[in-house]
C-alpha positions as a Python dict, from the first residue, in 0.01 Angstrom:
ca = {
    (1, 'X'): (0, 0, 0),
    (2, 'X'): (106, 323, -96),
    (3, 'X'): (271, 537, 216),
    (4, 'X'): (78, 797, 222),
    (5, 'X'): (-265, 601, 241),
    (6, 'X'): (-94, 399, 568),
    (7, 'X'): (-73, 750, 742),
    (8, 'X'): (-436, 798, 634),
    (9, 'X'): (-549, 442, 748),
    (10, 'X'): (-322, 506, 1064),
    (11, 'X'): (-447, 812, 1167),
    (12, 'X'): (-874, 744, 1128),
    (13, 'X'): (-793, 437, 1320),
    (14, 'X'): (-635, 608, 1567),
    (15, 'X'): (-897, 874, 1598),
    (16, 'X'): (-1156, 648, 1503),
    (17, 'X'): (-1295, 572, 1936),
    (18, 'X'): (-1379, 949, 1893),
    (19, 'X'): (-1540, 971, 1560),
    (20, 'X'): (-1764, 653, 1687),
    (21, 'X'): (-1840, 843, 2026),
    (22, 'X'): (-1980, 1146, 1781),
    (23, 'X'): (-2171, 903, 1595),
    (24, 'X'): (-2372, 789, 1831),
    (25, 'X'): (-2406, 1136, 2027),
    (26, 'X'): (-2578, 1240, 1741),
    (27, 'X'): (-2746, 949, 1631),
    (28, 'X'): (-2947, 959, 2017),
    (29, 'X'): (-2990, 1358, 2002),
    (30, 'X'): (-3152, 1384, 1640),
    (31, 'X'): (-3209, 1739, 1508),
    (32, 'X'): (-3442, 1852, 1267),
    (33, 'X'): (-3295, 2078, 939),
    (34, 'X'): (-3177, 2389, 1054),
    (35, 'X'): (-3226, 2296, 1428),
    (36, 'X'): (-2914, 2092, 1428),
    (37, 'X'): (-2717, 2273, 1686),
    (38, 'X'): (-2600, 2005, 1899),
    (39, 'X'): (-2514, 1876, 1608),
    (40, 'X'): (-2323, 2125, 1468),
    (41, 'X'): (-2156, 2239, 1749),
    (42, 'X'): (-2000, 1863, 1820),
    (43, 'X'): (-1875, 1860, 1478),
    (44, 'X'): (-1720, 2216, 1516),
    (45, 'X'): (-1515, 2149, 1817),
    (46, 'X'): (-1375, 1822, 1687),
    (47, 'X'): (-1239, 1993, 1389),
    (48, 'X'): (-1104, 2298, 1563),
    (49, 'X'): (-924, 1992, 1783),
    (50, 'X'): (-792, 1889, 1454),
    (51, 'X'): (-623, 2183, 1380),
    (52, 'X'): (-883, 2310, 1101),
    (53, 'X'): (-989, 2703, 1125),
    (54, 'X'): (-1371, 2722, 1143),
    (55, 'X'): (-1658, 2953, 1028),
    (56, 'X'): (-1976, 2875, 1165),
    (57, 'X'): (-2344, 3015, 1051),
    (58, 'X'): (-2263, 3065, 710),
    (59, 'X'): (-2492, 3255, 492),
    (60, 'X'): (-2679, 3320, 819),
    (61, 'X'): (-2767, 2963, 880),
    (62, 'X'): (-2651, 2898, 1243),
    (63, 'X'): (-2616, 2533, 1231),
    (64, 'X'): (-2409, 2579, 894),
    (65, 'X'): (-2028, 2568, 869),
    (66, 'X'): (-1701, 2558, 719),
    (67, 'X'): (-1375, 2455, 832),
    (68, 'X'): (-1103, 2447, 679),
    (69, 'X'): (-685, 2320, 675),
    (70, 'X'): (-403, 2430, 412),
    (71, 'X'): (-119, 2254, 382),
    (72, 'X'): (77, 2551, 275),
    (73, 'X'): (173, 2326, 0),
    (74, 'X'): (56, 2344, -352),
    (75, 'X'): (-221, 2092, -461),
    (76, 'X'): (-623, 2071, -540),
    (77, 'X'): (-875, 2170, -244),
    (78, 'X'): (-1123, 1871, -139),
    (79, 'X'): (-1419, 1952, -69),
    (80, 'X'): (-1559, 1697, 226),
    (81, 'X'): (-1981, 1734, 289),
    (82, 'X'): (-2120, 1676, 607),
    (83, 'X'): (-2452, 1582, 655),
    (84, 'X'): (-2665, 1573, 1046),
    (85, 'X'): (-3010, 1597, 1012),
    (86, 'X'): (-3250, 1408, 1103),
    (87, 'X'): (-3616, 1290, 1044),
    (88, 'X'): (-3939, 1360, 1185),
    (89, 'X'): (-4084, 1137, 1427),
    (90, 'X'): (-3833, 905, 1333),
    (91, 'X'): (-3501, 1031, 1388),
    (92, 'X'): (-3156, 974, 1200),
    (93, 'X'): (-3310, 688, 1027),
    (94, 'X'): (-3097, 794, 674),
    (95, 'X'): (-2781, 733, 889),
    (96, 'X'): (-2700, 1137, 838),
    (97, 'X'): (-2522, 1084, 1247),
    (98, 'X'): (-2271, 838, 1044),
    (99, 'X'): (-2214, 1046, 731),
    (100, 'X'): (-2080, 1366, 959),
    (101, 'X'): (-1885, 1155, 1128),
    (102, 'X'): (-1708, 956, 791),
    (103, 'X'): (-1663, 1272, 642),
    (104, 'X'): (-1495, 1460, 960),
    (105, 'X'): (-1283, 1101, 977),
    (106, 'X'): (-1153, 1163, 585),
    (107, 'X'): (-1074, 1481, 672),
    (108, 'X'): (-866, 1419, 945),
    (109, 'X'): (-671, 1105, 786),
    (110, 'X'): (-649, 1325, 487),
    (111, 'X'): (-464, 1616, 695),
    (112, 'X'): (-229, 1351, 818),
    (113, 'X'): (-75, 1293, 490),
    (114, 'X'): (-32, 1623, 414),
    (115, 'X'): (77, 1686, 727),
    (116, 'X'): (334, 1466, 677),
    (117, 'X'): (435, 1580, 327),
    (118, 'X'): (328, 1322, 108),
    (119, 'X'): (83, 1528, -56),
    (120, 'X'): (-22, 1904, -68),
    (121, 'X'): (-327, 2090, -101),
    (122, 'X'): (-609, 2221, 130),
    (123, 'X'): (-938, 2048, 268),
    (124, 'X'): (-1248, 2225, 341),
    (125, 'X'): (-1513, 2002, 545),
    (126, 'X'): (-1878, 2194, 486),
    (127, 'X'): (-2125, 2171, 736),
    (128, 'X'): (-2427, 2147, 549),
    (129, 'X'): (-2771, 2164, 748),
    (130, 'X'): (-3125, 2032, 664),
    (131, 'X'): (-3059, 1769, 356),
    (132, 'X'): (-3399, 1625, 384),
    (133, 'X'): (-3581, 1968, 271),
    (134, 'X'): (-3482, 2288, 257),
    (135, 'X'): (-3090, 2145, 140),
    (136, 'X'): (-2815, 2396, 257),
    (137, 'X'): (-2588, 2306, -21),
    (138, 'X'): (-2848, 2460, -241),
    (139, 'X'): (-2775, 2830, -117),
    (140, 'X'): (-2388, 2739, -56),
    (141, 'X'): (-2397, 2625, -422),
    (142, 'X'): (-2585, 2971, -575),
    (143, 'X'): (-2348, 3195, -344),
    (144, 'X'): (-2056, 3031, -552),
    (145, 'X'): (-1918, 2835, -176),
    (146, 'X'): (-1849, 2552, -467),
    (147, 'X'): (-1677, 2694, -737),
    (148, 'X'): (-1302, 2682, -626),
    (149, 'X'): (-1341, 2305, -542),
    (150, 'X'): (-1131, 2050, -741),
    (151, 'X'): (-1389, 1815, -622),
    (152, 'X'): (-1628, 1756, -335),
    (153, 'X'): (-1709, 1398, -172),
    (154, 'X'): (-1934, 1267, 71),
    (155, 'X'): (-2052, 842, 97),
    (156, 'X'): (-2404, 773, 222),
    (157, 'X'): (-2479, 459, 444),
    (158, 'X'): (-2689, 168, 295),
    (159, 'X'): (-2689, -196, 307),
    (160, 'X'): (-2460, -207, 39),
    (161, 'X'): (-2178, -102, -187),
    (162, 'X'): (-2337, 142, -460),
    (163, 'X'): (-2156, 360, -715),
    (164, 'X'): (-2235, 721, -740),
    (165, 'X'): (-2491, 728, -982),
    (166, 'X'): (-2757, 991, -1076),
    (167, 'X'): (-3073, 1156, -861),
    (168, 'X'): (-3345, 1319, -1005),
    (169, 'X'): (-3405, 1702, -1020),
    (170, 'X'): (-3700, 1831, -817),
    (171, 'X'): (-3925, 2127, -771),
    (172, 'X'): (-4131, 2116, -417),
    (173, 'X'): (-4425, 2324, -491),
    (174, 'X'): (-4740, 2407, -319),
    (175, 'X'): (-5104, 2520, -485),
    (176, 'X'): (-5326, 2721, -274),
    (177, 'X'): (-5688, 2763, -379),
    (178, 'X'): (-5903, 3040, -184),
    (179, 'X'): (-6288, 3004, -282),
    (180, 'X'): (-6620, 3111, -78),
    (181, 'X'): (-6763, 2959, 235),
    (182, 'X'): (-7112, 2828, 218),
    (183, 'X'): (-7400, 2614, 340),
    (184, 'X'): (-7328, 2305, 111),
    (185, 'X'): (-7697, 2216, 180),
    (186, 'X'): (-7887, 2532, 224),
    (187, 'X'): (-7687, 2743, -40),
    (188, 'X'): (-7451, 2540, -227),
    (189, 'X'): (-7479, 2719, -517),
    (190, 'X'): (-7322, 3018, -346),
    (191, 'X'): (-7022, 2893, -247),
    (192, 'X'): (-6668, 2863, -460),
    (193, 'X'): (-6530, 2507, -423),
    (194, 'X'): (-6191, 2534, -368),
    (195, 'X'): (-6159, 2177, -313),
    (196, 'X'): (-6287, 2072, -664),
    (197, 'X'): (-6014, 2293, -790),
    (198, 'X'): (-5749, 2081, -576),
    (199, 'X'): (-5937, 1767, -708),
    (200, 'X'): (-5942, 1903, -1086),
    (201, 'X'): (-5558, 1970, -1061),
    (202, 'X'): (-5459, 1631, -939),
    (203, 'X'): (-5732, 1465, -1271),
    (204, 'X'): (-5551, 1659, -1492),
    (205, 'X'): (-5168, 1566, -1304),
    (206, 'X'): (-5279, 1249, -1382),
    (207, 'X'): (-5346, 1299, -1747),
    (208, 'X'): (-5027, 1448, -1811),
    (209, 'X'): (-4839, 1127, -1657),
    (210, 'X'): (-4944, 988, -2017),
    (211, 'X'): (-4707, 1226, -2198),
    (212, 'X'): (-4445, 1223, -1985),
    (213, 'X'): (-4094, 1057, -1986),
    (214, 'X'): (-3995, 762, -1836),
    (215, 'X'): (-3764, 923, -1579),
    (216, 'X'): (-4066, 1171, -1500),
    (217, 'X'): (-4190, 1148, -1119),
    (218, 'X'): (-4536, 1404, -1020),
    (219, 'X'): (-4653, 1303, -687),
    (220, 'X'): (-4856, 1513, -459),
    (221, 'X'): (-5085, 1512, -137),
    (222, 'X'): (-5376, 1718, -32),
    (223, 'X'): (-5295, 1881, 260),
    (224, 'X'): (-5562, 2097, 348),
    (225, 'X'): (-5904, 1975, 186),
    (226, 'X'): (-6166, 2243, 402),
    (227, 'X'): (-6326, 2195, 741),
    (228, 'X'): (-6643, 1994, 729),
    (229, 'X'): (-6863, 1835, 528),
    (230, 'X'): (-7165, 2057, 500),
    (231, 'X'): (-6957, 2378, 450),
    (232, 'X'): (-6839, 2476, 106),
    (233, 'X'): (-6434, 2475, 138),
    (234, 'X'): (-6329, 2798, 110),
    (235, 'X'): (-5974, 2737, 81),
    (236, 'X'): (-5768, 2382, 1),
    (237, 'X'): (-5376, 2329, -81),
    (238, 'X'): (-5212, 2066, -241),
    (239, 'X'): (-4781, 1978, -234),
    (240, 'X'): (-4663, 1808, -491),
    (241, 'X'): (-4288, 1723, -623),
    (242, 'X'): (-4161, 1702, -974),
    (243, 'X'): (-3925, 1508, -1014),
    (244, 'X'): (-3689, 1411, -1366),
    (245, 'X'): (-3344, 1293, -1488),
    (246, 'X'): (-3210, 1663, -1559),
    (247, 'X'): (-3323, 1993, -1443),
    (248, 'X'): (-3443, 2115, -1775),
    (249, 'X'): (-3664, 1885, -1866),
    (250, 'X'): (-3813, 1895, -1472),
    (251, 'X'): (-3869, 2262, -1559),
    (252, 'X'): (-4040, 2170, -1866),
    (253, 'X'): (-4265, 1940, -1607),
    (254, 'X'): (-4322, 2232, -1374),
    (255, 'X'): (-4468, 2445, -1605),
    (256, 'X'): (-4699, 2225, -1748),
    (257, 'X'): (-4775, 2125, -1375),
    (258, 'X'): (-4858, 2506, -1281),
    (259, 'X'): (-5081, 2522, -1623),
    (260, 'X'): (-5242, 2243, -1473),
    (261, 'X'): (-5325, 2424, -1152),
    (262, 'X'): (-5404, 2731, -1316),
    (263, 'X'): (-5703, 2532, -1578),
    (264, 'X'): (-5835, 2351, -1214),
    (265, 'X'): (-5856, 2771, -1061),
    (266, 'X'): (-6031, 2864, -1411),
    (267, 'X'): (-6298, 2587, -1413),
    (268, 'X'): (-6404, 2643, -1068),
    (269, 'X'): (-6391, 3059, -1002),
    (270, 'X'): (-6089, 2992, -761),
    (271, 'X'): (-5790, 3225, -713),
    (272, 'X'): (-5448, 2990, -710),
    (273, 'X'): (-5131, 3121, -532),
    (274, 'X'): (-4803, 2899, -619),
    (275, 'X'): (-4537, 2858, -424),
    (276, 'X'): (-4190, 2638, -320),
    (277, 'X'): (-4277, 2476, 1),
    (278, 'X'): (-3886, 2320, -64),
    (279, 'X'): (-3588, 2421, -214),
    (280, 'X'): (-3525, 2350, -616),
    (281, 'X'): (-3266, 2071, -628),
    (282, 'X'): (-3044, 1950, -949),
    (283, 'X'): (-2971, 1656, -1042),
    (284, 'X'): (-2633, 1475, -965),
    (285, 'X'): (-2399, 1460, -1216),
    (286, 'X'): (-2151, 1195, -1120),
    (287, 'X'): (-1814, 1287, -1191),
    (288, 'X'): (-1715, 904, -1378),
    (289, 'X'): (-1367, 958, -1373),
    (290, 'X'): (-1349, 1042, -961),
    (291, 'X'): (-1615, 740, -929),
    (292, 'X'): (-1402, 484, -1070),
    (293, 'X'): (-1112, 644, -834),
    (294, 'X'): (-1338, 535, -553),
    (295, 'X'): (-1411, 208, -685),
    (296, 'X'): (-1025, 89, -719),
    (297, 'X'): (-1022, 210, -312),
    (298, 'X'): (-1288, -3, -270),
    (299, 'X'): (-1164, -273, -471),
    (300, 'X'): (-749, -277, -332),
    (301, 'X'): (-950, -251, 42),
    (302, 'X'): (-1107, -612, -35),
    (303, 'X'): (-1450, -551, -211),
    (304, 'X'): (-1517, -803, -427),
    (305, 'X'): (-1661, -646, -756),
    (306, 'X'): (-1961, -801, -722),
    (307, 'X'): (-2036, -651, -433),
    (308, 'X'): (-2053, -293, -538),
    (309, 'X'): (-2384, -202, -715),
    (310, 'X'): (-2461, -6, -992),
    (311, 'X'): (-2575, 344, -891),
    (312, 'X'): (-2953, 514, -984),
    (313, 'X'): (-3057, 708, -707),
    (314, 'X'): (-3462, 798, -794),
    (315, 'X'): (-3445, 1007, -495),
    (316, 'X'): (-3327, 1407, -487),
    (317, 'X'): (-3028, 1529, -383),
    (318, 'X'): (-2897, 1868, -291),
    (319, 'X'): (-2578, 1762, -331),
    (320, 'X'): (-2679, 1781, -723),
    (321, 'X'): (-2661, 2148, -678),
    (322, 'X'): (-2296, 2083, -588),
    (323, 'X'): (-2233, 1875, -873),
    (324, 'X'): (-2288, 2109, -1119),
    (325, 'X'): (-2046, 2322, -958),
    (326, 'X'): (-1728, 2144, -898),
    (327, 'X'): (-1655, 1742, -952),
    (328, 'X'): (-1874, 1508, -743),
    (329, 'X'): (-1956, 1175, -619),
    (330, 'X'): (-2171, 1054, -356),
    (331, 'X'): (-2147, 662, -365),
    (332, 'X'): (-2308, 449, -90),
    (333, 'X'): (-2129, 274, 181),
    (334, 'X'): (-2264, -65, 323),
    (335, 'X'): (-2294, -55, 725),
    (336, 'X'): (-2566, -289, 790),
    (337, 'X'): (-2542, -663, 735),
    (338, 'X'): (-2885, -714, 590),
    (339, 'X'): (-3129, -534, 310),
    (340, 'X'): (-3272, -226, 528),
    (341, 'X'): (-3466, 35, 402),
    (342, 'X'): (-3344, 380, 420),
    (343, 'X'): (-3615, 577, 646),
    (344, 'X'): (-3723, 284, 816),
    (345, 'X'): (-3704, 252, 1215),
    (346, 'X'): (-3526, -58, 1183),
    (347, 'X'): (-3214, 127, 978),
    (348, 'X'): (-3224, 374, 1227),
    (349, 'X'): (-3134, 147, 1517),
    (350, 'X'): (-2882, -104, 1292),
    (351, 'X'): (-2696, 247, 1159),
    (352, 'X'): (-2622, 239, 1579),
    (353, 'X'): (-2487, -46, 1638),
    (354, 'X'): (-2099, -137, 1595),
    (355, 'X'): (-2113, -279, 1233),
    (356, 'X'): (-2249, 57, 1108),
    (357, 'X'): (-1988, 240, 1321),
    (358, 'X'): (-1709, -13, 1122),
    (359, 'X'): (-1839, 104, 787),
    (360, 'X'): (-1874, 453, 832),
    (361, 'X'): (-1493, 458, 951),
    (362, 'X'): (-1398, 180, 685),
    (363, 'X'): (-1609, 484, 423),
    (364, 'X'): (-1369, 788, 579),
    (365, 'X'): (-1096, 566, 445),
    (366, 'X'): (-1188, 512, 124),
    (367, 'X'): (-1270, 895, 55),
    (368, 'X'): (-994, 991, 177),
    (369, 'X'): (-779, 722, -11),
    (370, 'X'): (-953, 878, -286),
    (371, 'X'): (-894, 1250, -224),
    (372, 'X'): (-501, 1145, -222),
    (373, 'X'): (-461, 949, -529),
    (374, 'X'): (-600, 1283, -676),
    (375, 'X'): (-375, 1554, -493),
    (376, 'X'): (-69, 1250, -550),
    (377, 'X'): (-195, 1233, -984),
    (378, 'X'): (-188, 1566, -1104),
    (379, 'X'): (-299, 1353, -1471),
    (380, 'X'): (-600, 1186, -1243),
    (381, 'X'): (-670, 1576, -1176),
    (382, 'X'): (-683, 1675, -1521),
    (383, 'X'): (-916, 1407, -1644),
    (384, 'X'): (-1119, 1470, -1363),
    (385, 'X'): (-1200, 1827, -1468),
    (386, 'X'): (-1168, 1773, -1821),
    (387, 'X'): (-1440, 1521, -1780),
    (388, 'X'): (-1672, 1796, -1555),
    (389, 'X'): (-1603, 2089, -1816),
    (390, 'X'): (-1739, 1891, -2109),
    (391, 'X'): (-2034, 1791, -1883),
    (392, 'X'): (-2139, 2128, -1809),
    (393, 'X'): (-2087, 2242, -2129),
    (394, 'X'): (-2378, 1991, -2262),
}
């Protein structure tokens, strides 16, 4: 094994008692997004202990950060995504307590090497707050946080190996109807039925599934539908998500989705206001070239081939927001020995227990492995963003 990956596998498993003990502070204190201060106030001290300078709140979003090491030495700055909140009712069942934790771990093994001279370059570990809605890495990405990143990495838990793949681009949006209030037996006919508009704009949702692409996802709920029976609704909302394989064509989706709602407020008298409930993500665009970097890691550590799945995430990322800015991957990392559901109660309490703790430091090595063969390969560097200029070019 090369050197400089021994001082990196050295170092997380010499830190590694610690990163579990964060792990599983986190894991039994789950925080909402943006409510994740005990959360991001762990992570914060642990990397000022490292010897990384640290900016917390940024863009005024007090659980946010960014800390950061230079090696004074010349090389390509890593990007390393944290991730630490949780879900409702159900807690860090997505195993966001291990991926702050793996990527805090890569950091730290990562600084070792370059401590030690074997590579140069700087690291920058972003503390990125409330993933499962309103995604930090969204603003971070539009205030340009991303742009001077050679590349930016971050491995999600699962119950197995997975490449980095692709997610789907999503708009969150929300349709309001306001009608009038009436008798619905005495004077029906004087009442505005802002519920029949909600029910008109999910009929005609579902006639435009039939001319939609494969890859296309509409799925909504009503979430207000009025307040009893014999009273004309006066006002009704609806959420939906649109969901496709790029962000242009999920525009395309949207539009025809809000000309939709706005037929469903014609037919019935309604007025419609539209809204994001969520923030607009992108869709991940792998960076191939890092993700078979990864993949050798994975392979030289002892993972059979067979074992490491193709990636097609049909889920939304923010980190797609990122990936259109600088060179990404987000593969998954297997910490649980059998096929659990992500968002499940029962991969919530296996992503606690010491097998999950083994992957996510066994994941900190392998980005970190990765993040040095790049700042050691200043060819691996080249096709990296070589590869990511021609992709945003398309």
């Amino acid at each position: 094994m090369n050197k400089g990956k021994q001082l990196i596998f050295k170092e997380i498993d010499r830190l590694g008692p610690g990163f579990r003990a964060i792990s599983l502070a986190i894991g039994a204190k789950p925080e909402l997004g943006h409510e994740e201060f005990f959360a991001s106030e762990l992570l914060g001290e642990e990397l000022l202990r490292l010897g990384f300078s640290l900016e917390r709140g940024v863009l005024d979003m007090p659980t946010s950060f960014i800390a950061e090491y230079d090696s004074g030495k010349p090389g390509p700055l890593i990007g390393l995504l944290c991730e630490y909140d949780a879900l409702p009712e159900i807690g860090h069942a997505c195993g966001h307590h291990l991926i702050c934790s793996m990527s805090i771990a890569a950091a730290a093994g990562l600084k070792a090497a370059m401590t030690a001279g074997a590579i140069g370059g700087r690291i920058r570990v972003y503390g990125t707050p409330a993933e499962e809605t309103r995604g930090a890495k969204v603003p971070m990405s539009e205030a340009g946080l991303f742009d001077d990143c050679d590349l930016a990495l971050m491995a999600h838990p699962y119950h197995t190996f997975e490449q980095s793949g692709q997610s789907l681009a999503m708009d969150a949006l929300q349709f309001e109807y306001a009608g009038k209030a009436a008798h619905a037996a005495a004077n029906p006919h004087e009442g505005i039925n802002a519920l029949d508009a909600v029910l008109q704009l999910f009929s005609s949702v579902n006639a435009l599934r039939q001319q939609t692409r494969s890859d296309a996802r509409l799925h909504g709920i009503i979430d207000s539908g009025g307040k009893a029976p014999n009273i004309i609704p006066d006002y009704a909302s609806a959420k939906f998500y649109i969901r496709s394989a790029s962000r242009a064509y999920t525009n395309e989706l949207t539009a025809k989705v809000i000309r939709c709602a706005e037929g469903a407020a014609l037919q019935t008298g309604c007025t419609l206001k539209v809204s994001n409930y969520e923030l607009s993500y992108d869709e991940l665009m792998t960076n191939e070239t890092l993700s078979s970097q990864f993949n050798a890691n994975l392979l030289a550590a002892g993972i059979a081939p067979d074992q490491i799945e193709s990636g097609k995430d049909n889920g939304s990322l923010d980190l797609g927001n990122v990936s259109v800015r600088c060179p990404a991957i987000h593969p998954y990392i297997k910490v649980v020995r059998e096929r659990l559901l992500l968002h499940t109660e029962a991969f919530r309490d296996a992503a606690m227990e010491d097998y999950a703790l083994d992957g996510m430091l066994f994941g900190a090595k392998m980005l970190a492995a990765t993040a040095f063969d790049v700042c050691a390969d200043s060819a691996l560097l080249a096709r990296i963003r070589e590869e990511f200029a021609q992709a945003v070019r398309r």
